[in-house]
N, C-alpha and C positions, 0 to 999 in steps of 0.2 A: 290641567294635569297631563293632558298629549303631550305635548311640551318637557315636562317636568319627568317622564315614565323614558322617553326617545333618549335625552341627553344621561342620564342612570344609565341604561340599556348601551350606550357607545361606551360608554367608562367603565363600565364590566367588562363588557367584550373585549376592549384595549385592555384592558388591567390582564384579563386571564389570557391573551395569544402571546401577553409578551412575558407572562413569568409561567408559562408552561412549557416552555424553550428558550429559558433566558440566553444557554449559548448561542442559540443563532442571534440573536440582539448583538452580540459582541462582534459577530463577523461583519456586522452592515460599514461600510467602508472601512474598511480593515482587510482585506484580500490582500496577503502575501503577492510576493515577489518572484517570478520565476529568475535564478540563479546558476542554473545549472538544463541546457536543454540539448541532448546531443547525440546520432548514433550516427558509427562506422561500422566499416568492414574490412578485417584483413585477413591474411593466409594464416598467422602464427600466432601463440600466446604475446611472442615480444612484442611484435609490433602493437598488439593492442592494448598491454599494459599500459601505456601512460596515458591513454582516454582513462582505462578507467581506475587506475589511481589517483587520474586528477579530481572526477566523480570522490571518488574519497576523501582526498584531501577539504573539498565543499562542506563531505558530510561531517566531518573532522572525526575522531578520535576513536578507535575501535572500544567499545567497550565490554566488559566482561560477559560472557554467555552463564549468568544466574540471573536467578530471580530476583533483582530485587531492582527499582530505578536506577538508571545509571546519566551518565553526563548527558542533560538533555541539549546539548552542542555536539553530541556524537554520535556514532553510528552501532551497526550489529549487523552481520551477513553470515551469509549460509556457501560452503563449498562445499556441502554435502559428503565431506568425509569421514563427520563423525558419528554418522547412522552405522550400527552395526548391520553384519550378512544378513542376520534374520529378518531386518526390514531391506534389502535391498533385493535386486535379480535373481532367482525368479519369485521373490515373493513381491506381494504386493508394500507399496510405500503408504504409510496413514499418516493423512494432510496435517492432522493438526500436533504434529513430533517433534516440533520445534517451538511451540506454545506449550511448552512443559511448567513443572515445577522445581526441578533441579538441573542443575549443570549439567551438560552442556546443552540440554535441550531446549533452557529457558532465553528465546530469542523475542517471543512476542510476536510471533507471525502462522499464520495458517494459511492452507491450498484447501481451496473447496471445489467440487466438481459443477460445473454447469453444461447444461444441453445435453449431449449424448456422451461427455465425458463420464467413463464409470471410476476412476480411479487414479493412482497415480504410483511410477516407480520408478528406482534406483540402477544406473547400472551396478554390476558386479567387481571388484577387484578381480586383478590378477592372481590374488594367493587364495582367491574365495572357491576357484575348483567350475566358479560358469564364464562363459567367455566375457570380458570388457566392452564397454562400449554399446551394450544390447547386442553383441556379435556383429557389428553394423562398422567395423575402424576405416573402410573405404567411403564412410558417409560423414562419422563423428568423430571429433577430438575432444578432448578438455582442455579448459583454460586454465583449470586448478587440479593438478591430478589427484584423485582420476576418475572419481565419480560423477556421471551426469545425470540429468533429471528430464521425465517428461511424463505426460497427461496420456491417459488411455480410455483409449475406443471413444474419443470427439476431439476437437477441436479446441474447447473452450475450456477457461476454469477462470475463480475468482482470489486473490490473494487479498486478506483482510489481517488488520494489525492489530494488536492487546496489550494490556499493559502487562510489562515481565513479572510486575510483583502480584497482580490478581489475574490471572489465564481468562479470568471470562469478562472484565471489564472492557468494551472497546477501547480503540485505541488512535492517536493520528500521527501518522508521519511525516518528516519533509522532505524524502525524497524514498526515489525506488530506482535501482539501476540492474538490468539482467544482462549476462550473456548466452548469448544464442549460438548453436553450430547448425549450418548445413540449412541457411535461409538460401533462397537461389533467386525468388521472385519479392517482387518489391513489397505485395500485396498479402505474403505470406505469414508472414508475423506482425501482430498489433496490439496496442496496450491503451488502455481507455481509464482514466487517472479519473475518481471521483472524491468529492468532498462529503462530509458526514450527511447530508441533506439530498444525498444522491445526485449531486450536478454535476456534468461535469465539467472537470477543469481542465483536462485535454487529451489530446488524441494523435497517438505517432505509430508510424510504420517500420518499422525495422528495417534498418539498410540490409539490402541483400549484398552476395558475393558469389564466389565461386566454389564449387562443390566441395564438402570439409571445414569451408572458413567459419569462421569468426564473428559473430556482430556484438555489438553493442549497446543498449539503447538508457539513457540516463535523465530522467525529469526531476529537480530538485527546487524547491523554495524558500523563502527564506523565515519561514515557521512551518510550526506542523501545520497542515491542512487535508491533507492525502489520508480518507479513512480507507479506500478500496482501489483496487487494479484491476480490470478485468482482461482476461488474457486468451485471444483466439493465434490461435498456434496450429497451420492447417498445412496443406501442400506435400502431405505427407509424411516423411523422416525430416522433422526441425525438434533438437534437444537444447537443452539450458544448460547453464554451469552457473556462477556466483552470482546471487542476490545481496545486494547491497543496498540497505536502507538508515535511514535518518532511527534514533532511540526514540521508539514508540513512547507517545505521551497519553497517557487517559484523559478522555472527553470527559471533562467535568463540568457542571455549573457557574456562569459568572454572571456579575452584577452587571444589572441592566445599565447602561451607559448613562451617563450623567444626563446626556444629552434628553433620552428617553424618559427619564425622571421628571426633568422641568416639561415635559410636553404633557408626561399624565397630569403632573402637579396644575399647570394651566387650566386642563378640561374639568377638573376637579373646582379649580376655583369657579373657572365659568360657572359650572353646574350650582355651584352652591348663591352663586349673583343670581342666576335665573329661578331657584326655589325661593328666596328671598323675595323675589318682584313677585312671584303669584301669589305669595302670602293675603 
């Protein structure tokens, strides 16, 4: 009966690891493609347009800012101009305003604060009555006029993705691309790309430039895979402008691979040859 108790005992155990996360079953050789890996740094918005309209072109097709799935061959991005004053300079910005329920806010993405970061906000327009730029225009530009973005009082934050049509279902994307003003040091800006099961799947630095400029940084593959980013933004005054990402897909359940199927089917049979013989 040792025998006959050990071999049961393996075939549960397998039976329940693998349909208690049947999606990770699906990822096992299956790992996308990276497609898209790439950051500069220039002086101007022009120059740097066509880095990251090529990033676009990858992510293919802008799709509409509502709630509801949109072409999962396409994209969604933020240039932060359609937050009204009341969430921008001087008030604070709340991460999760772009994971709405209606137009235009329903993007399927959220900023979450990590470490010492307590917050996050917008600059000001020109017709808003506070200065542009955080008052900072000898340090920052826009790449999309004219609102820019950054994390307060730390370093770090996490950007995590949902499906547009349920706000609270996670989500995975195939790609994330930011731009950055006013990186100067190599080690300044870095983005740490994770997959649902928190691995991760890579890790870039941000091309620095010269004071005021411009960077870019773009990791894209060739399915969703990207549930998280995490983002240390340090060195002082370094702001953002357009996030550009792949149309957030919902983590959903999938059938255990066929492959996985004939291997339990097997241990099954075995098992039922081995209760047979102790008969």
């Amino acid at each position: 009966m040792t025998a006959y108790k050990s071999i049961k005992s393996i075939l549960l155990a397998s039976t329940a690891i693998l349909f208690v996360n049947t999606s990770h079953a699906a990822l096992i050789g299956d790992t996308p493609n990276i497609i898209f890996d790439n950051t500069v740094n220039f002086d101007t918005p022009d120059e740097l347009r066509p880095t990251v309209d090529a990033f676009r072109d990858i992510l293919g097709p802008l799709n509409a800012n509502a709630p509801v799935n949109g072409d999962p061959n396409g994209r969604r991005q933020i240039n932060w101009d359609a937050a009204p004053d009341a969430i921008s300079d001087p008030n604070p910005f709340p991460g999760d305003f772009f994971n709405g329920d209606s137009a235009p806010r329903a993007r399927g993405i959220e900023f979450r604060e990590t470490g010492d970061t307590t917050g996050f906000e917008l600059s000001a327009t020109e017709d808003s009555g506070t200065a542009p730029l955080f008052g900072l225009p000898t340090d920052f530009q826009a790449f999309s006029q004219e609102r820019i973005f950054r994390q307060v009082g730390g370093d770090t934050f996490d950007v995590l993705f949902f499906d547009p049509s349920d706000q609270t279902t996670p989500a995975l994307t195939s790609g994330l691309g930011v731009v950055f003003t006013d990186v100067e040091l190599f080690d300044t800006a870095f983005m740490v790309f994770y997959d649902q099961f928190n691995n991760i799947l890579a890790e870039r630095n941000v091309a620095p430039g010269n004071d005021i400029g411009l960077s870019f940084l773009g990791l894209a593959f060739d399915a969703p895979i990207i549930s998280r980013v995490s983002f240390t933004v340090g060195g002082g005054n370094v702001a953002m402008d357009d996030f550009i990402f792949g149309e957030p897909i919902a983590i959903a359940e999938v059938p255990v691979p066929a492959t996985v199927s004939l291997l339990l089917a097997g241990i099954a049979l075995s098992f039922g040859r081995k209760k047979f013989q102790m008969k």
